[in-house]
C-alpha positions in Angstrom: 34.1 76.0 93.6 33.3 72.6 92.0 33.9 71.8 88.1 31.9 69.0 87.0 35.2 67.2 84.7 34.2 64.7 82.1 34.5 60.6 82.5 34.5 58.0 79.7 34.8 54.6 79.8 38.1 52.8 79.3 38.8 53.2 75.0 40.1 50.4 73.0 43.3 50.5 72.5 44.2 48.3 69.6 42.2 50.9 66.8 42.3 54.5 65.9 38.6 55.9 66.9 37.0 58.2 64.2 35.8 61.5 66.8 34.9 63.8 63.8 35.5 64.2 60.0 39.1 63.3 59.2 40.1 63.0 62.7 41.1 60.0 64.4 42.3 58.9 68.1 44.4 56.1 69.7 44.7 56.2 73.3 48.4 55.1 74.7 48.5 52.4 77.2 50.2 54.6 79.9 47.1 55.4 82.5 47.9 57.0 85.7 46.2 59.9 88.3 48.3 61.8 85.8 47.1 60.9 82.3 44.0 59.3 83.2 43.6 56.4 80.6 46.4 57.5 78.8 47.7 59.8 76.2 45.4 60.6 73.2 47.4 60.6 69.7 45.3 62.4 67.1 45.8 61.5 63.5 44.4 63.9 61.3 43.7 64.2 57.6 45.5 66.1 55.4 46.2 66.7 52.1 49.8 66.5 52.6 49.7 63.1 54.4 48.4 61.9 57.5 49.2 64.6 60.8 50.3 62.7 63.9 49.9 65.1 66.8 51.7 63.6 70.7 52.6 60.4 69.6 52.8 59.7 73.0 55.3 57.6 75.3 58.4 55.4 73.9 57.8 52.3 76.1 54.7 50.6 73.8 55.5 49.6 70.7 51.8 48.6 70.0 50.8 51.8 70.4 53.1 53.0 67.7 51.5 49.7 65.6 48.4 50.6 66.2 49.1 55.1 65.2 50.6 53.3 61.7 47.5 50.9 60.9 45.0 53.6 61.6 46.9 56.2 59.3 45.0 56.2 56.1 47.6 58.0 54.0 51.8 58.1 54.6 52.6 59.9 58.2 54.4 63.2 56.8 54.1 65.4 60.0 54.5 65.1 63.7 53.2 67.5 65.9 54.1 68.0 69.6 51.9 70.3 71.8 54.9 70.2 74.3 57.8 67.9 74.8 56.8 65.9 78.2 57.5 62.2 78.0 54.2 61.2 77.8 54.0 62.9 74.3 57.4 62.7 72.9 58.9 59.2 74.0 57.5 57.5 71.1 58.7 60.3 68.0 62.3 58.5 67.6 60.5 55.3 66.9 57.6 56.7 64.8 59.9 58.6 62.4 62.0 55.7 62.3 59.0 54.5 60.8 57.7 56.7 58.6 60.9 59.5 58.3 57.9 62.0 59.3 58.7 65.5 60.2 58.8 66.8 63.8 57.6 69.9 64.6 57.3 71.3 68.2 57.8 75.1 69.9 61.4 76.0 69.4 62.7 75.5 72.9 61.2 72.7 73.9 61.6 71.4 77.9 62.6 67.7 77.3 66.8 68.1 77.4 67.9 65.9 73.8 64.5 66.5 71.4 65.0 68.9 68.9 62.0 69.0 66.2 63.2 69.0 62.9 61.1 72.5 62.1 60.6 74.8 65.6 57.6 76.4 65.9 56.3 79.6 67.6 53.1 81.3 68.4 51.5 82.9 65.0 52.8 80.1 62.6 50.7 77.7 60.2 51.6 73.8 59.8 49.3 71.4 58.4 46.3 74.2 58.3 46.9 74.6 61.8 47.3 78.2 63.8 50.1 77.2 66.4 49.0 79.6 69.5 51.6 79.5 72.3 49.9 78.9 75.7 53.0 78.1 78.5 51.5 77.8 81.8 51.5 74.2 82.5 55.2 74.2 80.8 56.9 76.8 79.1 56.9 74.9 75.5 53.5 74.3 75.4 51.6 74.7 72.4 47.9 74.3 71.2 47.0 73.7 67.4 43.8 75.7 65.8 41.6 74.4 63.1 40.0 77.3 61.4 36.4 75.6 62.1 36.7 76.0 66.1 38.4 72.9 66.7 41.5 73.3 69.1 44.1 70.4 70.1 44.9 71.7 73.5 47.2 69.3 75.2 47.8 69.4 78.7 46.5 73.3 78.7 43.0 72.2 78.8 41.4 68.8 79.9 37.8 68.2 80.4 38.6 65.4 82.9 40.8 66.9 85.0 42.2 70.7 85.8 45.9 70.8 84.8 48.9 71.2 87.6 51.4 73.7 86.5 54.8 72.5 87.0 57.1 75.2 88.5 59.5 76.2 88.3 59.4 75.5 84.3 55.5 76.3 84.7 54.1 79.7 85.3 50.8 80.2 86.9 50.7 83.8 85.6 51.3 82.0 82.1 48.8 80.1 82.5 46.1 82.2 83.1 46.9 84.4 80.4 47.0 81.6 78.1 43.6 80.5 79.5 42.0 84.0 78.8 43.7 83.7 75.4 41.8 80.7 74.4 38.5 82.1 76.3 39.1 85.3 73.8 38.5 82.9 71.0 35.4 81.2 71.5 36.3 78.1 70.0 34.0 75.2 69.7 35.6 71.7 70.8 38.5 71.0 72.3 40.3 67.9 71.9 43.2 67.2 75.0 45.7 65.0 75.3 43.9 63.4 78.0 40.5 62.3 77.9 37.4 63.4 76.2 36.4 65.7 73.4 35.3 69.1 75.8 32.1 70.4 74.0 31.5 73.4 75.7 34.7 74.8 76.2 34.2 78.7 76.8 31.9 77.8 80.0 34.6 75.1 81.5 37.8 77.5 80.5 35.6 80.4 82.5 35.5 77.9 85.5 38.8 76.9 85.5 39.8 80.5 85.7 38.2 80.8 88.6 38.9 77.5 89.9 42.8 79.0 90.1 41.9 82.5 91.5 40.1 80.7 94.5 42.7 78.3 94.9 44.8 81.4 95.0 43.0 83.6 97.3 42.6 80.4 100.0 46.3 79.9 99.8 47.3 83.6 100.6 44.7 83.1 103.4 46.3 80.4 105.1 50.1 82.0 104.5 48.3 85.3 106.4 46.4 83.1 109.3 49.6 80.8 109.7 52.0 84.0 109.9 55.0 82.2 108.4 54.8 78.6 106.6 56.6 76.4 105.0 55.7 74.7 101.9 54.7 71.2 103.4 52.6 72.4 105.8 51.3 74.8 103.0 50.3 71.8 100.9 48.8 70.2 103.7 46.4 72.5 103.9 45.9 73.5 100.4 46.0 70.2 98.9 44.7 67.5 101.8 43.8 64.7 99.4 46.8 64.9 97.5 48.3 62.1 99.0 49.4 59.2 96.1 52.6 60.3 95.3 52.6 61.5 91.8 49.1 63.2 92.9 51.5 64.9 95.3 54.2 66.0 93.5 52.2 67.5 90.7 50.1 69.3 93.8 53.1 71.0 95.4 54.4 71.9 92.0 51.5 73.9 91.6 51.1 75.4 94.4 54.8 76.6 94.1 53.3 78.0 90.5 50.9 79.7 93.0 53.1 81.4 95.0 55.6 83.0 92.9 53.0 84.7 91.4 51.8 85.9 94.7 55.6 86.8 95.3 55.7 88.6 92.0 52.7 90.5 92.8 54.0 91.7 95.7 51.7 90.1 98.2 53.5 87.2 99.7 57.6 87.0 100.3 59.7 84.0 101.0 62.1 84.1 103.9 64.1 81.5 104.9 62.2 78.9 103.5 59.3 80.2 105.0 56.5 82.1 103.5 54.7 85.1 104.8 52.1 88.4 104.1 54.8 90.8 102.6 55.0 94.3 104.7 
């Protein structure tokens, strides 16, 4: 199947951009197949201060100009959905700044970041419900408003389907994490990546099955191909992944793809081959 995934133009990156009451956006500088114009860094409101969630990368210091102008209030909190580079680089530097506190899922993947406060699924910051949803990475979080808005990070974007990088990633994760969200029936979703998602039940339904297809055609070609190894796996799975980093992130998921096949008992790995299990 086909998802029709959201476009926007290019944002201005020099101001924070008011989306709805009390929340605010700057985009990072650091576009890519992988980010698409770059990371989103929400500021939000709050009583306590002004809540910085994914600061984003360490290598603009601009952007961290620009999060500090459009704070209305001191920065007291920083949030991280989950600790890739492209939303943690810039904490050291923003707390440097503001001596903020940092609060991220207690065992996050990035090797040397340690939030001050570690989170896990069920707990409140900031009048946020922290739901743990691994899947694309196994310290991902998303943040809950109590009036349907979700920060979803990487979990869910409306421009793009997220890759799900195994062996940290867990396809099986990931889908229950989707159907957690779809159980909610939440109202807007705001990504790391791209635009505010509107009408998020019907896309999170799609990407579901956007992943069981991509499943099913994948244990079709290991069954017609009788034994295969990953390469020529992703060369049929994934034939326009061919820009590097478009690559990578491909074959990651399709690893995600089958170890869960594996786990389910339908597909076995055998000398770096892959084949039907008997």
């Amino acid at each position: 199947m086909t998802i029709s995934y959201l476009r926007e133009p290019e944002p201005r990156r020099t101001q924070a951009e008011l989306l709805l009451p009390g929340i605010y956006r700057v985009v990072a500088n650091n576009p890519g197949p992988l980010t698409y114009h770059g990371t989103n860094t929400y500021l939000l409101d709050h009583a306590e201060g002004t809540v910085v969630i994914d600061p984003g990368p360490g290598e603009d210091p601009a952007h961290i100009d620009t999060i500090l102008a459009g704070a209305r209030t001191p920065i007291t909190k920083i949030l991280l959905t989950h600790a890739h580079r492209d939303h943690v680089g810039a904490v050291e530097a923003l707390v440097a700044k503001t001596s903020a506190t940092t609060f991220a899922f207690r065992y996050p993947v990035e090797q040397g970041f340690h939030p001050d406060v570690p989170l896990g699924d069920g707990d409140v910051v900031a009048d946020l419900d922290v739901l743990y949803t691994p899947g694309h990475c196994s310290d991902h979080l998303c943040f809950a408003r109590r009036d349907g808005i979700v920060f979803t990070g990487d979990h869910v974007m409306g421009w793009s389907s997220s890759f799900v990088a195994a062996p940290d990633g867990s396809m099986r994760q990931y889908l229950d994490s989707l159907a957690r969200l779809l159980a909610r029936g939440d109202s807007c979703y705001l990504a790391a990546h791209g635009p505010a998602l509107h009408d998020p039940i019907t896309y999170v339904r799609q990407l579901i099955e956007l992943r069981l297809r991509k499943e099913a055609d994948i244990l079709s070609a290991v069954h017609n191909s009788g034994s295969i190894s990953i390469e020529d796996l992703l060369r049929i799975s994934y034939p326009k992944a061919v820009e590097p980093r478009i690559r990578r992130a491909a074959q990651r998921t399709l690893l995600a793809h089958l170890i869960k096949l594996r786990d389910d008992g339908t597909v076995q790995l055998l000398s770096d081959l892959w084949s039907v299990s008997r």
